[in-house]
C-alpha positions as CSV (number, residue, x, y, z in Angstrom):
1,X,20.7,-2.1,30.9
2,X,19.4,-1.4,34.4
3,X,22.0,-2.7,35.7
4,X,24.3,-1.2,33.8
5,X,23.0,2.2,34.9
6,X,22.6,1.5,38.8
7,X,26.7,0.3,38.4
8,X,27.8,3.6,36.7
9,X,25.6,5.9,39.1
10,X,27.4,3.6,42.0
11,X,30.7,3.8,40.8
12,X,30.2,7.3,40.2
13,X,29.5,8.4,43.4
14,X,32.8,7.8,45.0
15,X,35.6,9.7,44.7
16,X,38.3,7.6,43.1
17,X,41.4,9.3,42.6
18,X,44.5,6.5,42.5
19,X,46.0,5.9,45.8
20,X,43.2,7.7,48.3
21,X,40.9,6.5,50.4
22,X,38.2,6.6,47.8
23,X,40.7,4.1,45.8
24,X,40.3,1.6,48.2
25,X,37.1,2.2,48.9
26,X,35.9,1.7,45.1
27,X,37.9,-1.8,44.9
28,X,35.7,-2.7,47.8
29,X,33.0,-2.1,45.8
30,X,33.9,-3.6,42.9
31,X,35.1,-6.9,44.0
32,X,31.7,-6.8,46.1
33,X,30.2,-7.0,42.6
34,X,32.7,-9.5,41.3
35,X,31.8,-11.9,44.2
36,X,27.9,-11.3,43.6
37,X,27.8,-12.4,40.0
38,X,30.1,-15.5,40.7
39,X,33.4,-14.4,39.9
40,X,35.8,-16.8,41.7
41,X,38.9,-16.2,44.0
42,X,38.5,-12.4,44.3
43,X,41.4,-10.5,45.6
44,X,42.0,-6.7,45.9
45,X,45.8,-6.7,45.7
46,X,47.3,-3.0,46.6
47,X,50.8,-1.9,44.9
48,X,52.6,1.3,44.9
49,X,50.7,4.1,43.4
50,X,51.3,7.9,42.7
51,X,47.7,10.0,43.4
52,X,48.5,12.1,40.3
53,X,50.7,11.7,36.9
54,X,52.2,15.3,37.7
55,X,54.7,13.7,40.0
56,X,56.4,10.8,37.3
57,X,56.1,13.2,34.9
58,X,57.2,16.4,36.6
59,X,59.9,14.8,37.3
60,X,60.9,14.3,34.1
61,X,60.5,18.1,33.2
62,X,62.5,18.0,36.0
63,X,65.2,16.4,34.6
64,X,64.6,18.2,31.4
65,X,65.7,21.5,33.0
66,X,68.7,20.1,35.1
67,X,70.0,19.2,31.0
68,X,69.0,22.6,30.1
69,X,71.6,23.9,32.5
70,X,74.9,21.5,31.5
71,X,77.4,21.6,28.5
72,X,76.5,20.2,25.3
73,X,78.4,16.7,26.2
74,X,76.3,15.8,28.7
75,X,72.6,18.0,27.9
76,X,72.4,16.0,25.2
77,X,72.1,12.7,26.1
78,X,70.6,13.2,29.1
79,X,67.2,15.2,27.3
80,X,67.3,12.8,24.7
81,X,67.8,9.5,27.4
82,X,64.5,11.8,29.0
83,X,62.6,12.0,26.1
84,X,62.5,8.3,26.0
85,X,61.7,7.4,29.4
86,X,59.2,9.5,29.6
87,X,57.3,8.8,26.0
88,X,58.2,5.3,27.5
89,X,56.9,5.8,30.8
90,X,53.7,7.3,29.1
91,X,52.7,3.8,27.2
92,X,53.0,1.6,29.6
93,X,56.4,0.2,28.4
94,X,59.2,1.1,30.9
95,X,58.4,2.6,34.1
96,X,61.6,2.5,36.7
97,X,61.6,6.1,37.2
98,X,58.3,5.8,39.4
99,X,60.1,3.2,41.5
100,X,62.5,5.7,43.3
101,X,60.5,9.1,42.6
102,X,58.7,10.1,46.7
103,X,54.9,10.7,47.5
104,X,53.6,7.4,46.3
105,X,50.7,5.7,48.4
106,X,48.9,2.1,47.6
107,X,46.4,1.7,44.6
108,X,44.5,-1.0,44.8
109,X,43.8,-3.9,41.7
110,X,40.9,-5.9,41.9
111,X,41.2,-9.2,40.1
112,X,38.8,-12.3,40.2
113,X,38.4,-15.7,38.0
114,X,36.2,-17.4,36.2
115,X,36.5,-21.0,34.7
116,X,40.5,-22.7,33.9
117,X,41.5,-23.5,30.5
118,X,44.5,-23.5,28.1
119,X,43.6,-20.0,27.2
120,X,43.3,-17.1,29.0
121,X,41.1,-13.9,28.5
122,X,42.0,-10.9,30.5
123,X,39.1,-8.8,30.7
124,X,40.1,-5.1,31.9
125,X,38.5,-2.1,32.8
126,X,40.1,0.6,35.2
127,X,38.1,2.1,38.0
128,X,39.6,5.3,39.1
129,X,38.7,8.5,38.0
130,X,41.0,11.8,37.2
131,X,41.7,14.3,38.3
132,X,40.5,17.8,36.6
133,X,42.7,21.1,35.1
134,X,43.4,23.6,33.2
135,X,45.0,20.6,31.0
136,X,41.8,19.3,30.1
137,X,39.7,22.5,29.5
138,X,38.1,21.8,26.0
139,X,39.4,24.6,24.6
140,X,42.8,23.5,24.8
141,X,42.0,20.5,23.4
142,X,40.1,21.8,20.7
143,X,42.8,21.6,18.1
144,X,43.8,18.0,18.8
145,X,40.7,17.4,18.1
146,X,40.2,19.3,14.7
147,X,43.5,17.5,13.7
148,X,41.7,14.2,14.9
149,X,38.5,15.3,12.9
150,X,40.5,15.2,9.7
151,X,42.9,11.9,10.6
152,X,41.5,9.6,13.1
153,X,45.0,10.5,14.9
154,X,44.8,12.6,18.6
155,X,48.5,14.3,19.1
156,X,50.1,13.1,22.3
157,X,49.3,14.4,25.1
158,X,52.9,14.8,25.8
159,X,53.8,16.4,22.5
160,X,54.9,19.8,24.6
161,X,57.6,18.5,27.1
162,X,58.7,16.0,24.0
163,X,58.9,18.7,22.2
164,X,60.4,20.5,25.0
165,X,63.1,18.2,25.8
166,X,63.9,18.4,21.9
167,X,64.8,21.5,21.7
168,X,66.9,21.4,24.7
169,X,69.1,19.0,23.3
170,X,69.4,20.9,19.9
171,X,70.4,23.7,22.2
172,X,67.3,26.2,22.3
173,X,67.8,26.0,25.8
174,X,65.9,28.8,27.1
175,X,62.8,27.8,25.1
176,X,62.7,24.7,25.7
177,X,62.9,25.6,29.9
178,X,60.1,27.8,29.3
179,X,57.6,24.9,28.1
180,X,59.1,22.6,30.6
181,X,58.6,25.3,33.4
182,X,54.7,25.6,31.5
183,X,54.1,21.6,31.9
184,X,55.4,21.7,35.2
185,X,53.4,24.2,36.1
186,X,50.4,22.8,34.6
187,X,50.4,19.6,36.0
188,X,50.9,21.3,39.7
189,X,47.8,22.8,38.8
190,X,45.8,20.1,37.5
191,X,47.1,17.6,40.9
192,X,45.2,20.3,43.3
193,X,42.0,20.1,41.3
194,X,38.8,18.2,41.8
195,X,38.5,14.5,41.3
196,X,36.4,13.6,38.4
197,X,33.1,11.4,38.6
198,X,34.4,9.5,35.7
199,X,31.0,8.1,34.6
200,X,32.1,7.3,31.1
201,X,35.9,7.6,32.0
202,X,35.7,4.4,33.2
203,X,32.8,3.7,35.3
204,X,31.0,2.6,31.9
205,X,34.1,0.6,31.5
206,X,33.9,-1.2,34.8
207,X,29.7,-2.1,34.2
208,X,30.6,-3.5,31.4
209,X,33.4,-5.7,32.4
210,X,31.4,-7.1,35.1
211,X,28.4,-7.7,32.9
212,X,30.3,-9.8,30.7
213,X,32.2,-11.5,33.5
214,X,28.5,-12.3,34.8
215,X,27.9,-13.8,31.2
216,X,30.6,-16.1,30.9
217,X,30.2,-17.5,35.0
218,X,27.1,-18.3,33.7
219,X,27.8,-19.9,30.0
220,X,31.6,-20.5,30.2
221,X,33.8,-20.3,27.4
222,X,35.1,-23.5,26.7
223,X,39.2,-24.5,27.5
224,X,39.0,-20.9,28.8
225,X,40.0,-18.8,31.9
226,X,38.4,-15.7,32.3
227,X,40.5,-13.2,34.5
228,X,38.6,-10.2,35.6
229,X,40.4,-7.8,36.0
230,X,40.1,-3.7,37.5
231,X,43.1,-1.9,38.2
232,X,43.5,1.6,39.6
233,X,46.3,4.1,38.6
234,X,45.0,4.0,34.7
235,X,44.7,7.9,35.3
236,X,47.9,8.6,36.5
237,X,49.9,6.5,33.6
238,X,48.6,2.7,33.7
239,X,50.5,2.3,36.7
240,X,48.0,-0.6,38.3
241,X,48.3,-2.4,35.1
242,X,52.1,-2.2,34.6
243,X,52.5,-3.5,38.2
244,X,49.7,-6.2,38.0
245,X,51.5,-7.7,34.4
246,X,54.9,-7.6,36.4
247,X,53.9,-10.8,38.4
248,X,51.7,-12.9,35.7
249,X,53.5,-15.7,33.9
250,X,50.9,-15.4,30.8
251,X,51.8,-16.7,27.5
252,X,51.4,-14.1,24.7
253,X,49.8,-16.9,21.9
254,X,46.8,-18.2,23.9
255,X,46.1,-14.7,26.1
256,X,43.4,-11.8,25.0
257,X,43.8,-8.7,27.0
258,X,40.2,-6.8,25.9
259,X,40.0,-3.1,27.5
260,X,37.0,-1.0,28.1
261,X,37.6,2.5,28.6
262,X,35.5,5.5,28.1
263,X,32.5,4.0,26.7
264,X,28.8,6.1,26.6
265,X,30.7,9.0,24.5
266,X,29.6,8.3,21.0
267,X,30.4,6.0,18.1
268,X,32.8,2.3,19.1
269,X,36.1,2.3,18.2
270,X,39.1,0.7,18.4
271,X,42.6,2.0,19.2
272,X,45.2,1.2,16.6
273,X,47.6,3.5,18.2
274,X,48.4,5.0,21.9
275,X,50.9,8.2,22.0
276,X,53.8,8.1,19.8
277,X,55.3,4.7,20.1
278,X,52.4,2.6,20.8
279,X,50.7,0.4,18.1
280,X,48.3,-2.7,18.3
281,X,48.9,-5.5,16.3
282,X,46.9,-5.8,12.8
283,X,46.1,-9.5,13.4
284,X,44.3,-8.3,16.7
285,X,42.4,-5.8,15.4
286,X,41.0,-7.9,12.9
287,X,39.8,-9.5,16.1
288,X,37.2,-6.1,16.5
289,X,36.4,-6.1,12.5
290,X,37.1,-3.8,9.6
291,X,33.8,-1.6,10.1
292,X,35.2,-0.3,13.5
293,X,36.7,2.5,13.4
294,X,40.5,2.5,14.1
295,X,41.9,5.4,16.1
296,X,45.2,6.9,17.7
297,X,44.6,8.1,21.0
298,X,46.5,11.2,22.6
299,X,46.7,9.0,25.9
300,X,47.5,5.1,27.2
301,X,45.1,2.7,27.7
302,X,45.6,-0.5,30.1
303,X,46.1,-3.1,27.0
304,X,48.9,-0.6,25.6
305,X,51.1,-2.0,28.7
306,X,49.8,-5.7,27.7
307,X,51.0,-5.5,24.2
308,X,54.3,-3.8,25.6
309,X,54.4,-7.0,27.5
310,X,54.1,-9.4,24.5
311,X,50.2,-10.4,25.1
312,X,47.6,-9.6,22.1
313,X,45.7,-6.6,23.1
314,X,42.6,-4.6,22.2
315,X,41.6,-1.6,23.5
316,X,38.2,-0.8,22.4
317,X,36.4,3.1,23.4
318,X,34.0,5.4,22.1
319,X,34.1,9.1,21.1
320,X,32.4,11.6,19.1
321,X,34.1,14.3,16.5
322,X,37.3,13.5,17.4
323,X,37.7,12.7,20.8
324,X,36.0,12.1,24.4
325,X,32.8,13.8,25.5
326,X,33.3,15.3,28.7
327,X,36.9,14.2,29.3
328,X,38.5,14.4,32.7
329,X,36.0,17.4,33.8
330,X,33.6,17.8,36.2
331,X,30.6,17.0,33.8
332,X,31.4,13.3,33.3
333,X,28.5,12.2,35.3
334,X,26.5,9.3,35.2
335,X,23.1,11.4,33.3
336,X,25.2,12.5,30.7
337,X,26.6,8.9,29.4
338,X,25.3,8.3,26.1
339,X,23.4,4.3,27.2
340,X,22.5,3.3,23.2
341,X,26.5,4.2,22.6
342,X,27.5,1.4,26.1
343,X,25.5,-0.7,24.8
344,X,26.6,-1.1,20.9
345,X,30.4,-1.0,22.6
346,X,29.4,-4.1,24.9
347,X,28.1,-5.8,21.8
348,X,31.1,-5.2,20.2
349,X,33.3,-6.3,23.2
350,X,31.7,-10.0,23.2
351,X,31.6,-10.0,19.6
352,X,35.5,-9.2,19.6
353,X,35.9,-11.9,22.3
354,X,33.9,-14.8,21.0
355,X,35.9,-14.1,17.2
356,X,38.8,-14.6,19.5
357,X,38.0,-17.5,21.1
358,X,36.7,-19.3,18.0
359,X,40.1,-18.9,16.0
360,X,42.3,-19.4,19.2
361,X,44.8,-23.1,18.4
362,X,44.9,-25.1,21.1
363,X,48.2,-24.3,23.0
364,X,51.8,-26.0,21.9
365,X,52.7,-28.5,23.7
């Protein structure tokens, strides 16, 4: 547990907004820490990165407003065709808008090896932080997370400009240009605001990941490859882990993609749901077991993008009374992580991985 703690309090104490120096500077350190514990052919491999999620998805408000101002023929389709890219965009499936939208820089994926195998286990954990806002005051989240109370479900963050672009297309035109201007707004707002510590949200996450990579360098899992694996640009829409699956030729029957995120906020779960559209597999959450709570986060997690690319997937987290303890605000430091709650969500992580690895069929030849 030490060491868990003197990771966090590390981690914590750079400033790791996507696509800054501080990104860089963090996937030093982590692959540092992946070297020391005997992680094997460590790489930190940049790829193009936005510092903030209000530019990919101001620019679909943006678009949302250019339909707001055509005729019916072509408003239409074009807020519904924006609807879907961005709800799309949001879970990690379809991302091409980001490749021609200005302002990117590098973010920077740090991914090492352990053992070879027929199988592979991708174990994932973002280390960036957020950014802060008005987006994220609790108050404004406070009735997601009533509704979450009662349902175990967290309405999308991007139920407004849905919403928005909705009634655009059904011709409430001015409305719907008012909540789009809103979002726009809001997430100009929230890209000049502070940077996070993100001890829980992910710095937890990352300790964790590495304290399991140092397990399995030192007892390895049989017929198994272990890829480590830390992308950045998790806070600003998955965007490390979308361009990291883009190039890897993994085979979605014998590959485990097991996410850490936001651990040391209260009780494990696991999500069964991301946003709208995205859902986990049944058979892989069986993986986790049927005393762990199953949730339907507001937000994406990394293994959304992996199930979106045809891999099995588990996204495992932690929260209390309906959501996330100090979530994307200054007070995520590294004295207010809850350490009994990182450690029964470790537990659970190797418990989830070991199930896995003990049903896993040799590969088809």
């Amino acid at each position: 547990m030490e060491a868990l703690k003197a990771d966090v309090e590390a981690l914590s104490a750079i400033e790791r907004r996507a696509a800054t120096p501080g990104d860089r500077e963090s996937a030093e350190w982590v692959a540092c820490r992946m070297r020391e514990i005997g992680v094997e052919d460590v790489r930190i491999e940049p790829y193009r990165c936005h510092s903030t999620w209000a530019i990919p998805y101001g620019a679909h408000n943006l678009l949302g407003l250019l339909a707001a101002r055509l005729p019916a023929p072509l408003r239409i389709p074009l807020a519904l065709a924006t609807a879907v890219s961005y709800e799309a965009d949001y879970v990690g499936r379809n991302q091409t808008l980001r490749a021609v939208l200005p302002g990117a820089g590098a973010g920077h994926n740090v991914v090492g090896r352990i053992g070879t195998g027929s199988h592979k286990l991708v174990l994932v954990a973002h280390h960036d932080a957020a950014h802060t806002g008005w987006v994220w005051d609790p108050r404004f989240l406070e009735g997601g997370r009533n509704y979450a109370r009662q349902t175990g479900t967290t309405p999308s963050f991007i139920a407004l400009p849905l919403a928005a672009l909705l009634l655009v297309a059904l011709g409430f035109r001015r409305l719907g240009s008012a909540l789009l201007g809103l979002g726009l707004g809001l997430g100009v707002q929230s890209a000049l605001s502070e940077t996070v510590p993100g001890a829980s949200d992910n710095a937890t996450g990352v300790a964790c990941v590495l304290e399991l990579a140092r397990r399995y360098a030192e007892e390895p899992l049989e017929d198994t490859e272990v890829i480590v694996l830390c992308p950045s640009g998790e806070e600003v829409g998955l965007a490390g882990m979308h361009a990291w699956l883009k190039s890897q030729p993994l085979r979605g029957e014998t590959t485990l993609v097991l996410g850490l995120d936001t651990l040391g906020a209260g009780e494990p779960v696991v999500a069964r749901g991301e946003s709208l559209s995205g859902r986990y597999r049944e058979e892989d959450l069986a993986l986790v077991g049927s005393e762990v709570p199953r949730v339907v986060l507001g937000a994406g997690t990394d293994p959304m993008a992996a199930r979106h690319a045809g891999l099995r997937a588990v996204s495992i987290l932690s929260w209390t009374d309906g959501g996330f303890t100090n979530y994307h605000r200054p007070t995520d430091t590294a004295g207010r992580v809850s350490w009994e709650s990182v450690e029964r969500c470790l537990a659970l992580a190797d418990r989830t991985i070991r199930r896995w690895h003990a049903a896993s069929p040799a590969p088809a030849r």
